[in-house]
N, CA, C and O atoms as a CHARMM CRD file, in Angstrom:
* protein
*
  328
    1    1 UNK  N    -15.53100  -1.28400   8.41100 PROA 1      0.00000
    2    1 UNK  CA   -14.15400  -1.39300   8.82500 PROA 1      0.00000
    3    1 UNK  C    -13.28800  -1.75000   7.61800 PROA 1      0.00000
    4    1 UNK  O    -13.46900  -2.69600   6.85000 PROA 1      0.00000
    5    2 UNK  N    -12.26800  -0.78800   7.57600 PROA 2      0.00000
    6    2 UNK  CA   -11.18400  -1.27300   6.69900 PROA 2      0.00000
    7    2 UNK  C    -10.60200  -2.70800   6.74700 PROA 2      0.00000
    8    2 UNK  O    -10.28300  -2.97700   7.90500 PROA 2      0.00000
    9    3 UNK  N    -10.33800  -3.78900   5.82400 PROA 3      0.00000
   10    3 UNK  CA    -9.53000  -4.88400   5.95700 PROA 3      0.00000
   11    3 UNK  C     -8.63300  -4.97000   4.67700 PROA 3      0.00000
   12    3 UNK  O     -9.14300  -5.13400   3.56900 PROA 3      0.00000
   13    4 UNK  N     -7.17100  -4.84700   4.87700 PROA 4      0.00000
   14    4 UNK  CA    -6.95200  -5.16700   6.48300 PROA 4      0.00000
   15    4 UNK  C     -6.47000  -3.71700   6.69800 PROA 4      0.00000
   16    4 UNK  O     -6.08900  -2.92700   5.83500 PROA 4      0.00000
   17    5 UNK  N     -6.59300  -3.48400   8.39200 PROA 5      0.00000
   18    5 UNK  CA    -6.37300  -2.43600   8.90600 PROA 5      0.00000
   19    5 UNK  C     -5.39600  -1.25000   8.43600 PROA 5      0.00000
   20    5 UNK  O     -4.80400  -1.40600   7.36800 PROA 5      0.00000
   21    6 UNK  N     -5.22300  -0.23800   9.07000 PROA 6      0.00000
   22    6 UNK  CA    -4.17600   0.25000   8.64500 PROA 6      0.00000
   23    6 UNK  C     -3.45500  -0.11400   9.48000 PROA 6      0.00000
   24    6 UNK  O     -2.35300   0.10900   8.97900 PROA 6      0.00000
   25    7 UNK  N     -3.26900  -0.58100  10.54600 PROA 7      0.00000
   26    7 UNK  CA    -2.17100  -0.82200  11.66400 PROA 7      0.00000
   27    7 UNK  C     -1.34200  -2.11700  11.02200 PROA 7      0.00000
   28    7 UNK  O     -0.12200  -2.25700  10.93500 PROA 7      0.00000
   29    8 UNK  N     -2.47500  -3.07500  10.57600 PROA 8      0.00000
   30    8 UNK  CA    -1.41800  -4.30400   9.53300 PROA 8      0.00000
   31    8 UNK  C     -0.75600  -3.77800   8.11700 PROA 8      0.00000
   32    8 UNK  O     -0.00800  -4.37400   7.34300 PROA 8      0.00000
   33    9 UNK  N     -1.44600  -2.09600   8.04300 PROA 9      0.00000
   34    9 UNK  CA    -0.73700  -2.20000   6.42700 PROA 9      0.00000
   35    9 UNK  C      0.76700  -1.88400   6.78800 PROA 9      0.00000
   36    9 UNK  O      1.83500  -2.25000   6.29900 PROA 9      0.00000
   37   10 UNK  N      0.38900  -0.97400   7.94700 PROA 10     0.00000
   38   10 UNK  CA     1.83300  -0.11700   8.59100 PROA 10     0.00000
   39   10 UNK  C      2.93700  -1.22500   9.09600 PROA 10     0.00000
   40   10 UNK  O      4.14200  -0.97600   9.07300 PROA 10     0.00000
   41   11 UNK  N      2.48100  -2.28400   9.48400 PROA 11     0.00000
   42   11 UNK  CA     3.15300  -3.74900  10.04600 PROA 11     0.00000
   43   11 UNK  C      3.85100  -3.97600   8.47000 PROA 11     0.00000
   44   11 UNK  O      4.96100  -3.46800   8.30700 PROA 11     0.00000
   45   12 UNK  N      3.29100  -4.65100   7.42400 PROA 12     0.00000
   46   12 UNK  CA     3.65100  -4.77500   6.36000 PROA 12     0.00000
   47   12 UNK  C      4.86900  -3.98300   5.38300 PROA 12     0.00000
   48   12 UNK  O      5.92700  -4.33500   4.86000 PROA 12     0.00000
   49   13 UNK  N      4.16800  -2.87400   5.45400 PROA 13     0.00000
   50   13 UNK  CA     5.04000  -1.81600   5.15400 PROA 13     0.00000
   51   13 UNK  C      6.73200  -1.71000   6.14600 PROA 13     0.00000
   52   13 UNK  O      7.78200  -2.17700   5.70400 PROA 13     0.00000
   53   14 UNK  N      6.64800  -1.25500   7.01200 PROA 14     0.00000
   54   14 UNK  CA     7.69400  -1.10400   7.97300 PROA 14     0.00000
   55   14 UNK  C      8.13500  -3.00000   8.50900 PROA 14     0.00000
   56   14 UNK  O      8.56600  -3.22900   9.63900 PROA 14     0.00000
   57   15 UNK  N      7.95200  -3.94600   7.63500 PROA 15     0.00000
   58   15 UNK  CA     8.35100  -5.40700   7.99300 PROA 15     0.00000
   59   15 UNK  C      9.91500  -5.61900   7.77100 PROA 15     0.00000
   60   15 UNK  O     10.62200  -6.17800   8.61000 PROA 15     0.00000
   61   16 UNK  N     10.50200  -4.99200   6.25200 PROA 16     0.00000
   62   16 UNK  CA    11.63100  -4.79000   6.41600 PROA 16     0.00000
   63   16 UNK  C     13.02300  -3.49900   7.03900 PROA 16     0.00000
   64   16 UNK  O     14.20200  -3.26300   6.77600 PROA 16     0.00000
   65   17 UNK  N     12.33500  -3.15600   7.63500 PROA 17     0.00000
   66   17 UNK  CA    13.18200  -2.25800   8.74000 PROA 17     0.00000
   67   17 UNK  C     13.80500  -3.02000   9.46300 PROA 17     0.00000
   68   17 UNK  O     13.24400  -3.95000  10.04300 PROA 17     0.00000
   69   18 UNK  N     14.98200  -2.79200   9.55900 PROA 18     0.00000
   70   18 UNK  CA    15.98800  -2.81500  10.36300 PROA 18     0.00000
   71   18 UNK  C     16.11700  -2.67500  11.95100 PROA 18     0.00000
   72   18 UNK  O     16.35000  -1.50500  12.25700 PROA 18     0.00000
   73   19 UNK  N     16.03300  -3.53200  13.04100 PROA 19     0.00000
   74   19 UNK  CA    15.78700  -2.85200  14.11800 PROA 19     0.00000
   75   19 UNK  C     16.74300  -1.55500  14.96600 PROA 19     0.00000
   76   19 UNK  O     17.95600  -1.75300  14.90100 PROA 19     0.00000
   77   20 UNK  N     16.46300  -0.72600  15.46600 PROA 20     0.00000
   78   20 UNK  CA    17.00300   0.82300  15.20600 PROA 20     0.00000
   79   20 UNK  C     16.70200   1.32700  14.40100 PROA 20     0.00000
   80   20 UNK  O     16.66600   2.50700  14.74900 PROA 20     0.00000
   81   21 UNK  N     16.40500   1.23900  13.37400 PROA 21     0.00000
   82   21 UNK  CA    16.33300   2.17100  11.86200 PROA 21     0.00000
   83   21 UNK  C     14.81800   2.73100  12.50000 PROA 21     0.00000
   84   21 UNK  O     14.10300   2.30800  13.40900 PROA 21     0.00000
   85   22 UNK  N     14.71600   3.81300  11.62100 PROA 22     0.00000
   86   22 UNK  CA    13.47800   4.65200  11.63100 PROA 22     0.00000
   87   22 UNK  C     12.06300   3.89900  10.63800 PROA 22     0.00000
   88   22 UNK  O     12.33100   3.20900   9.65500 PROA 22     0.00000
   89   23 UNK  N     11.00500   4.08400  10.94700 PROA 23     0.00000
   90   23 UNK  CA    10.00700   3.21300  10.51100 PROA 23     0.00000
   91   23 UNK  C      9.82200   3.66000   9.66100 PROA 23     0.00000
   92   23 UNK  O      9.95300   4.86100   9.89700 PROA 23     0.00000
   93   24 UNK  N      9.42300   3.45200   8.11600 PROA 24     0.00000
   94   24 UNK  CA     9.06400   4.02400   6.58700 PROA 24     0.00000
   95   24 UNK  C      7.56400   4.54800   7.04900 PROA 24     0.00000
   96   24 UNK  O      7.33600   5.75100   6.92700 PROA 24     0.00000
   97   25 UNK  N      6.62100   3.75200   7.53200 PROA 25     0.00000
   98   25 UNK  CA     5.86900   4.59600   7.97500 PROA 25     0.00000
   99   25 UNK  C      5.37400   5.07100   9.49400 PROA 25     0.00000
  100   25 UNK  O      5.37700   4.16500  10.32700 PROA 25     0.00000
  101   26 UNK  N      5.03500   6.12100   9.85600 PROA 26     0.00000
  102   26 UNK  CA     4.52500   6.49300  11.22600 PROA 26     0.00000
  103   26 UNK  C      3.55900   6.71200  11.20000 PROA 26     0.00000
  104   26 UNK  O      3.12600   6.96700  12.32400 PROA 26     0.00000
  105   27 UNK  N      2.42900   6.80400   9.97800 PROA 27     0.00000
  106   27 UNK  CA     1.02400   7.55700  10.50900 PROA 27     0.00000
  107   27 UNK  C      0.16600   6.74500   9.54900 PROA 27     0.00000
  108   27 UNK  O      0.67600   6.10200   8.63100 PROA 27     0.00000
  109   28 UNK  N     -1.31200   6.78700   9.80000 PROA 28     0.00000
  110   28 UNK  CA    -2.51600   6.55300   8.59100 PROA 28     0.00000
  111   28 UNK  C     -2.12200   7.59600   7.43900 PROA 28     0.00000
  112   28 UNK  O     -2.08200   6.94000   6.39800 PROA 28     0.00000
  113   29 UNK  N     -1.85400   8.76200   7.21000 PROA 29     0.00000
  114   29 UNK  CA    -1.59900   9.48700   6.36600 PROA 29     0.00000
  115   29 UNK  C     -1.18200   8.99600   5.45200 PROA 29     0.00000
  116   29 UNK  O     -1.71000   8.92000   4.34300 PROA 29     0.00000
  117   30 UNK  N      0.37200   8.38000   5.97900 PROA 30     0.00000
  118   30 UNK  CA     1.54200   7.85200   4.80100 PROA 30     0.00000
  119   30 UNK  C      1.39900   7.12100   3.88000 PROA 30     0.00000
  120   30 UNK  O      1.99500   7.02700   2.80600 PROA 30     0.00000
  121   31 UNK  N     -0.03400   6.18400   4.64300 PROA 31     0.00000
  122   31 UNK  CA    -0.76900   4.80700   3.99500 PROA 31     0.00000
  123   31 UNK  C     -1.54600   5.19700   3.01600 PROA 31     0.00000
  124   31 UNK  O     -1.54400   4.57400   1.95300 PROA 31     0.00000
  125   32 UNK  N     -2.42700   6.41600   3.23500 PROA 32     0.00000
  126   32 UNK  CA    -3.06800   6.96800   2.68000 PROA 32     0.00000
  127   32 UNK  C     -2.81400   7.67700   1.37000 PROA 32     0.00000
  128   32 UNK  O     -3.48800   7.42100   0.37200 PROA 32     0.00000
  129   33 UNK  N     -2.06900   8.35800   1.37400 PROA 33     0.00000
  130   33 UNK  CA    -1.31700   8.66000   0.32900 PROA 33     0.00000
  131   33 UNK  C     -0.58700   8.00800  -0.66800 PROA 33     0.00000
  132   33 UNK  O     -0.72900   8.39100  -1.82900 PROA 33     0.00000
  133   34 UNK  N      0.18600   7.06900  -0.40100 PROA 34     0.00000
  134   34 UNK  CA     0.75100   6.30300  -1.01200 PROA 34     0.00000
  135   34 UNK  C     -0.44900   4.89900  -1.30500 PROA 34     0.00000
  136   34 UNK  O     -0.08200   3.95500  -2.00500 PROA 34     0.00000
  137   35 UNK  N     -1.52100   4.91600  -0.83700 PROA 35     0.00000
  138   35 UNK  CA    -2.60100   4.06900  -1.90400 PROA 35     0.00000
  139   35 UNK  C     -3.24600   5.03700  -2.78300 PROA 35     0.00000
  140   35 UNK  O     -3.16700   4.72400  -3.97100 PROA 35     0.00000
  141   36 UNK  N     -3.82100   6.05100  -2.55100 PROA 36     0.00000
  142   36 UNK  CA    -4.47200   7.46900  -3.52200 PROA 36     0.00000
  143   36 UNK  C     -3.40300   7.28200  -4.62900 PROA 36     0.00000
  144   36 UNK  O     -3.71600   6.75900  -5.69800 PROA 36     0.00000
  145   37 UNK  N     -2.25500   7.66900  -4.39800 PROA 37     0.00000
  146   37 UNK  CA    -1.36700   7.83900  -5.53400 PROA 37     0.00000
  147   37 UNK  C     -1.33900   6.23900  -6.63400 PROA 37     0.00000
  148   37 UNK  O     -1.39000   6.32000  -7.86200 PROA 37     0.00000
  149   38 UNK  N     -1.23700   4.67900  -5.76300 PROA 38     0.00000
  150   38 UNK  CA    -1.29200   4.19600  -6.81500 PROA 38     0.00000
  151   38 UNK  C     -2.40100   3.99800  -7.07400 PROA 38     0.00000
  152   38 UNK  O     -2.36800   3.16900  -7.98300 PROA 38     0.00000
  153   39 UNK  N     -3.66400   4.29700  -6.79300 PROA 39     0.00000
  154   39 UNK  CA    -5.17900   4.18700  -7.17200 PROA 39     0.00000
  155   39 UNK  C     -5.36200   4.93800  -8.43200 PROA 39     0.00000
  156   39 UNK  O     -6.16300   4.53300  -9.27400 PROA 39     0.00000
  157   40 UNK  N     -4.53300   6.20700  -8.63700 PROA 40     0.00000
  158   40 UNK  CA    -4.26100   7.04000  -9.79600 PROA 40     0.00000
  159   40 UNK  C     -3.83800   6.28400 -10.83400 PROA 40     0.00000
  160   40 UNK  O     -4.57000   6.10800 -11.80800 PROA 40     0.00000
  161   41 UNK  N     -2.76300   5.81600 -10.75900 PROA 41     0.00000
  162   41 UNK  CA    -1.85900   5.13600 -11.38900 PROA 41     0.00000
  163   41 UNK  C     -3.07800   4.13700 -12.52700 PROA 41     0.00000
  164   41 UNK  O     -3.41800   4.23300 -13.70700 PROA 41     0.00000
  165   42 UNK  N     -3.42600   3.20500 -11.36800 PROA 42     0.00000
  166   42 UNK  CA    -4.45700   2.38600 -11.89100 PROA 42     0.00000
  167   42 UNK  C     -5.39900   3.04600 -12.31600 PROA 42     0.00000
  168   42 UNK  O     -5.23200   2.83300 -13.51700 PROA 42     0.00000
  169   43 UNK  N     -6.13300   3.58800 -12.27000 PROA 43     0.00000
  170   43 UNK  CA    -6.96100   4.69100 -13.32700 PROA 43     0.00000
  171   43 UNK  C     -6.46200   5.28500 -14.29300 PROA 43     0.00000
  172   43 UNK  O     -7.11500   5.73200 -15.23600 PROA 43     0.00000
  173   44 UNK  N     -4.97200   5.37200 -14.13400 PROA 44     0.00000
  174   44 UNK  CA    -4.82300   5.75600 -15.51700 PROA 44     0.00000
  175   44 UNK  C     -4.51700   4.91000 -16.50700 PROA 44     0.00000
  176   44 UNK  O     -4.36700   5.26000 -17.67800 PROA 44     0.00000
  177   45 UNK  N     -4.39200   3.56000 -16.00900 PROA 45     0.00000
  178   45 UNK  CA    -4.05300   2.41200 -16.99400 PROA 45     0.00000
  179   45 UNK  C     -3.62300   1.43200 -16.94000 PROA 45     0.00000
  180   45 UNK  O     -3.89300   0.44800 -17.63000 PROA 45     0.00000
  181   46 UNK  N     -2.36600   1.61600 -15.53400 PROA 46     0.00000
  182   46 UNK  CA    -1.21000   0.87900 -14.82700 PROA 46     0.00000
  183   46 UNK  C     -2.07600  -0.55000 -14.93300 PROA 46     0.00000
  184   46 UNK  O     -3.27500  -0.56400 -14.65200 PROA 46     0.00000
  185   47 UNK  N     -1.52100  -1.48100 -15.26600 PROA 47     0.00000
  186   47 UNK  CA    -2.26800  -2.93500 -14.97500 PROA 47     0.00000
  187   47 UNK  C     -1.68100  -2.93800 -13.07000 PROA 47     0.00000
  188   47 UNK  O     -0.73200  -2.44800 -12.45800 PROA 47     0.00000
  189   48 UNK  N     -2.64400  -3.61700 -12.78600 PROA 48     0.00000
  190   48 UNK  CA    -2.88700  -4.26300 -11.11000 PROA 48     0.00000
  191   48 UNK  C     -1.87700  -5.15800 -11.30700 PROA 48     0.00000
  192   48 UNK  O     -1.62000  -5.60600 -12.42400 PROA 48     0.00000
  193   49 UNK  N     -1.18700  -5.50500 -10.15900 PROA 49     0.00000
  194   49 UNK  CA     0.25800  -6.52900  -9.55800 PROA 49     0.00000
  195   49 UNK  C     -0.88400  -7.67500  -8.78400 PROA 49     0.00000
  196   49 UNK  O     -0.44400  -8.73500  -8.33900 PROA 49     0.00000
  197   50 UNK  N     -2.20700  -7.36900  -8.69700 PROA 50     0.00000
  198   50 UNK  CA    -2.40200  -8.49300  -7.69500 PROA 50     0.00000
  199   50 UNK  C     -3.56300  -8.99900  -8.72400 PROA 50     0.00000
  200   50 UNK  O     -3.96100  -8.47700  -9.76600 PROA 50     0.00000
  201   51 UNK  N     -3.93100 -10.09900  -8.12100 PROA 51     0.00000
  202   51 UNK  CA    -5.08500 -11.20400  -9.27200 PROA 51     0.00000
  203   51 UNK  C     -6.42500  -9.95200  -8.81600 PROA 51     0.00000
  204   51 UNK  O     -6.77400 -10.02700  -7.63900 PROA 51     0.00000
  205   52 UNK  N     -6.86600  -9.28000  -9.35000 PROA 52     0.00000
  206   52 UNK  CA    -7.98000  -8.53500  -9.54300 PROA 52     0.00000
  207   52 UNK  C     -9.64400  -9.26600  -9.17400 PROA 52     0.00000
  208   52 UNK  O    -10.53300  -8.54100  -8.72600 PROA 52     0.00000
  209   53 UNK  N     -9.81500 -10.36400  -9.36500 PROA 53     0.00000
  210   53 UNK  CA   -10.13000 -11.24700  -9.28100 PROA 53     0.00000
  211   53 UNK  C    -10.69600 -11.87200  -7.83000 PROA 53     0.00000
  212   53 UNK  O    -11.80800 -12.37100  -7.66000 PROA 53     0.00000
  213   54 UNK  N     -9.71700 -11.72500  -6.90500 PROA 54     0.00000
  214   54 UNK  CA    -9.38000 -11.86900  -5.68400 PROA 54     0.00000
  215   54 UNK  C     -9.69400 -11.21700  -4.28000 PROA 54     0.00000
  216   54 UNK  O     -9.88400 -11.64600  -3.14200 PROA 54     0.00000
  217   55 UNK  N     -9.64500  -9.52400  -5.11600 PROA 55     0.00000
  218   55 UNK  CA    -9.61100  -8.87900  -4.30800 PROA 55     0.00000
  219   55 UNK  C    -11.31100  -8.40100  -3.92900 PROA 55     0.00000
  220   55 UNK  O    -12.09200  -8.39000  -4.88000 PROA 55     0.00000
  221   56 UNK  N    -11.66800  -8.13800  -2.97900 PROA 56     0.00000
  222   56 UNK  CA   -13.10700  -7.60500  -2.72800 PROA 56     0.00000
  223   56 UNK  C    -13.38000  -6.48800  -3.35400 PROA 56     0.00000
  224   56 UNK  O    -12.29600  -6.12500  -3.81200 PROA 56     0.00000
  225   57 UNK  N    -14.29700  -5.61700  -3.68900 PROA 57     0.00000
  226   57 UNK  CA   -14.33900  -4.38500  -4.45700 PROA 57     0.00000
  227   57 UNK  C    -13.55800  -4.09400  -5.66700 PROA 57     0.00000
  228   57 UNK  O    -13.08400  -3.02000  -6.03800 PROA 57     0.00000
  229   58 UNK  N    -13.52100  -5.13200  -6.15200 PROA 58     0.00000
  230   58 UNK  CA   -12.03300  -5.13600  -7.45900 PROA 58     0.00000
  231   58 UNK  C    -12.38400  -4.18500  -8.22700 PROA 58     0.00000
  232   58 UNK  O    -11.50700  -3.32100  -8.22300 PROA 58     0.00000
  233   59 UNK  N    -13.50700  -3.84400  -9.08700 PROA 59     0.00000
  234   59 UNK  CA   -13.35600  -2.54800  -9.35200 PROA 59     0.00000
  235   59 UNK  C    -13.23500  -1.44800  -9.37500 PROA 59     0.00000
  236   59 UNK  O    -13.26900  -0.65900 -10.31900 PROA 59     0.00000
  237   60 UNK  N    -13.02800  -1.25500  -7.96300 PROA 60     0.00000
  238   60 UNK  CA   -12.55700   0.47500  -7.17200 PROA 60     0.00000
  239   60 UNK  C    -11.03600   0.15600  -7.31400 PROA 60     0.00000
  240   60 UNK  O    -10.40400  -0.63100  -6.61000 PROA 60     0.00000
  241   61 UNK  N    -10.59900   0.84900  -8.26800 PROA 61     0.00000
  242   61 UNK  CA    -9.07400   1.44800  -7.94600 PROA 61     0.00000
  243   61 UNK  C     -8.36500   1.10500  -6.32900 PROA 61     0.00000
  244   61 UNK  O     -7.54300   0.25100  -5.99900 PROA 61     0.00000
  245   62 UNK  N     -8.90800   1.91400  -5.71600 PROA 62     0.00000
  246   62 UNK  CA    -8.34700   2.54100  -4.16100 PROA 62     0.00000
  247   62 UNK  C     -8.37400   0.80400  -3.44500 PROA 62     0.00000
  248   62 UNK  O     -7.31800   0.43400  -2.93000 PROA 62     0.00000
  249   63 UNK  N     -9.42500  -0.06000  -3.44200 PROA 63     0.00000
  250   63 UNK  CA    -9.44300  -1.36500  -3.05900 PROA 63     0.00000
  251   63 UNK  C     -8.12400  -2.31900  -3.77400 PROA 63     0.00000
  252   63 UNK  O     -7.24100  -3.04600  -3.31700 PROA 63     0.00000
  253   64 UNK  N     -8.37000  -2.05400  -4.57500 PROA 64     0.00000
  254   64 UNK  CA    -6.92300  -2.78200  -5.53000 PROA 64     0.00000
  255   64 UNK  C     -5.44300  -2.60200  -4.70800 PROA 64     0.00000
  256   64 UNK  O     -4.72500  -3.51700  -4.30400 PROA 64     0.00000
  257   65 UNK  N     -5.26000  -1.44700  -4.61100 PROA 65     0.00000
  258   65 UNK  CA    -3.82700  -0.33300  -4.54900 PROA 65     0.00000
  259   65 UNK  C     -3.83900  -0.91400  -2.93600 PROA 65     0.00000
  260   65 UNK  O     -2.71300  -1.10300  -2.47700 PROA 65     0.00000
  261   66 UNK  N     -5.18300  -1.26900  -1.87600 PROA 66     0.00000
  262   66 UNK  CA    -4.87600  -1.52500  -0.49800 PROA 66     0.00000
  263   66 UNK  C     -4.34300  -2.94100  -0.69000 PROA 66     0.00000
  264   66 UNK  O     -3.44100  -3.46500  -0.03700 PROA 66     0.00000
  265   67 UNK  N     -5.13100  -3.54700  -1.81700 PROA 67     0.00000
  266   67 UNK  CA    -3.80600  -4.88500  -1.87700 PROA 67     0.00000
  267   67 UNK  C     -3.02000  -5.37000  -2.29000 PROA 67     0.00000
  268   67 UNK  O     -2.61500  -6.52400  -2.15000 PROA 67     0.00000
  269   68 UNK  N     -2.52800  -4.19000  -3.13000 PROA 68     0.00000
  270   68 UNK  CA    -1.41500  -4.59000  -3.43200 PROA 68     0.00000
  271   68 UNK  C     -0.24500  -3.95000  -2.55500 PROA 68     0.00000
  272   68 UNK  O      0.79100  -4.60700  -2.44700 PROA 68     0.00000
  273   69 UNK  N     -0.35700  -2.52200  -1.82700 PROA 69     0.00000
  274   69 UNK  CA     0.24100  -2.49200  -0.84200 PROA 69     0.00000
  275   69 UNK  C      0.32600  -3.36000   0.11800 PROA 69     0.00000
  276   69 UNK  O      1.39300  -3.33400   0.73100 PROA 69     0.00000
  277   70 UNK  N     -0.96700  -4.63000   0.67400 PROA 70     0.00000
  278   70 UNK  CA    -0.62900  -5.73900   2.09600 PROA 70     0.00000
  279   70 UNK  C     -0.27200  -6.83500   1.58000 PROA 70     0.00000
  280   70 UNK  O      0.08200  -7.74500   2.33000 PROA 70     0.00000
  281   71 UNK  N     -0.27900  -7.04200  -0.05400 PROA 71     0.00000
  282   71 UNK  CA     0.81700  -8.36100  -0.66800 PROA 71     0.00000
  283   71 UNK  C      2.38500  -7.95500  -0.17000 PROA 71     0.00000
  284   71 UNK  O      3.16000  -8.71500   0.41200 PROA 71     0.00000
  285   72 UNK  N      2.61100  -6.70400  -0.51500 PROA 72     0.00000
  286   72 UNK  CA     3.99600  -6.28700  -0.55400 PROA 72     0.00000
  287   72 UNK  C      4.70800  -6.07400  -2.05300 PROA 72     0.00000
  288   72 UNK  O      5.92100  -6.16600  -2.24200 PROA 72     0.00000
  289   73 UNK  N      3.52200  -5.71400  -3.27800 PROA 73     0.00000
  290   73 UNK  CA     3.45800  -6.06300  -4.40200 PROA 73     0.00000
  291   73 UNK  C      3.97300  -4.27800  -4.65200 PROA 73     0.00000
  292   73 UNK  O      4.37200  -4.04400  -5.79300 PROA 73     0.00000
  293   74 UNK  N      3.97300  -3.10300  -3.67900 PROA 74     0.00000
  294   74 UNK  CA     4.44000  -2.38400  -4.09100 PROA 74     0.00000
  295   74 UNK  C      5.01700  -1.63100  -2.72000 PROA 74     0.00000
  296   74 UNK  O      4.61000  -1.93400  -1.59900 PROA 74     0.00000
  297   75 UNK  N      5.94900  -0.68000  -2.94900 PROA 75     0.00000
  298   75 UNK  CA     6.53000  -0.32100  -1.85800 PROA 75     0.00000
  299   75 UNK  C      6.28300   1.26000  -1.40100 PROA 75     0.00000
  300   75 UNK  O      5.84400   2.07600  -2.21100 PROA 75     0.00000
  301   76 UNK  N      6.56900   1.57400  -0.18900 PROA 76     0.00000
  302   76 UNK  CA     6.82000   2.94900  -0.19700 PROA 76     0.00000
  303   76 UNK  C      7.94000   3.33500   0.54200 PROA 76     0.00000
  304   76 UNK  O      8.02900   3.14600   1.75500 PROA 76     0.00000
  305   77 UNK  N      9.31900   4.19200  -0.55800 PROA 77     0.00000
  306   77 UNK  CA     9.93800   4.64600  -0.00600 PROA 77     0.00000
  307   77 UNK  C     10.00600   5.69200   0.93300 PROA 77     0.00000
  308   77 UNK  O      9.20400   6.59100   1.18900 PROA 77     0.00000
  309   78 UNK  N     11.40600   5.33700   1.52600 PROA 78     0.00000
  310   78 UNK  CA    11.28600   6.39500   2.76000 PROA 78     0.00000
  311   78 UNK  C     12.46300   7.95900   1.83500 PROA 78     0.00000
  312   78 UNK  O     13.16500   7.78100   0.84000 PROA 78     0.00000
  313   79 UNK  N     12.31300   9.16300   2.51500 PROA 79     0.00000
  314   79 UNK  CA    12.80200  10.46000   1.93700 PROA 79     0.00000
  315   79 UNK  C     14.19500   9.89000   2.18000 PROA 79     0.00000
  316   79 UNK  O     14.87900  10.86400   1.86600 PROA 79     0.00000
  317   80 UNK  N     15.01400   8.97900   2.52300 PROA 80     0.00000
  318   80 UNK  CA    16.57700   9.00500   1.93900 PROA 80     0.00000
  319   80 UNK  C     16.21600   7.81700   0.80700 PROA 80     0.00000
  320   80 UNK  O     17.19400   7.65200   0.07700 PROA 80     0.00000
  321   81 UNK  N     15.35300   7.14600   0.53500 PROA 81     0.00000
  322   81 UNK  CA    15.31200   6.11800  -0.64500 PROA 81     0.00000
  323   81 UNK  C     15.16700   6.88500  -2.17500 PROA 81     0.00000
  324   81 UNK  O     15.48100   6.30700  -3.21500 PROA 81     0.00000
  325   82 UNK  N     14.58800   8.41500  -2.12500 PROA 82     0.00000
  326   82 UNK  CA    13.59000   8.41300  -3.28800 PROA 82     0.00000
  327   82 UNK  C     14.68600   9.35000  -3.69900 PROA 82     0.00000
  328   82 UNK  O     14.63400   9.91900  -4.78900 PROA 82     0.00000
């Protein structure tokens, strides 16, 4: 099992929305993607935002990028932000 879920990453993520406003994310996909992409990042060099240290699996990229997305250490915009 993933920890933490994707349903808490999507909680996290969509925490500062506005009530009415549309949710930044709607699916596992969105989550998905937007950790792949900074898992890249970090493979290519990017230093980690979170204590490395800390995290379980710290040397997988993709484990890193899930926590620093449920710190709130990185964001994902929504298509009127970017």
């Amino acid at each position: 099992m993933l920890h933490p879920s994707y349903s808490d990453l999507m909680k996290v993520v969509n925490s500062e929305v506005e009530p009415g406003e549309a949710p930044v994310v709607n699916s596992r996909y969105s989550i998905v993607m937007a950790t792949s992409k900074r898992a890249r990042q970090i493979i290519a060099g990017e230093d980690a935002l979170v204590n490395v240290r800390s995290v379980k699996n710290a040397t997988k990229p993709l484990s890193v990028a899930v926590e620093e997305l449920n710190q709130g250490k990185i964001k994902i915009l929504s298509d009127e932000d970017e």
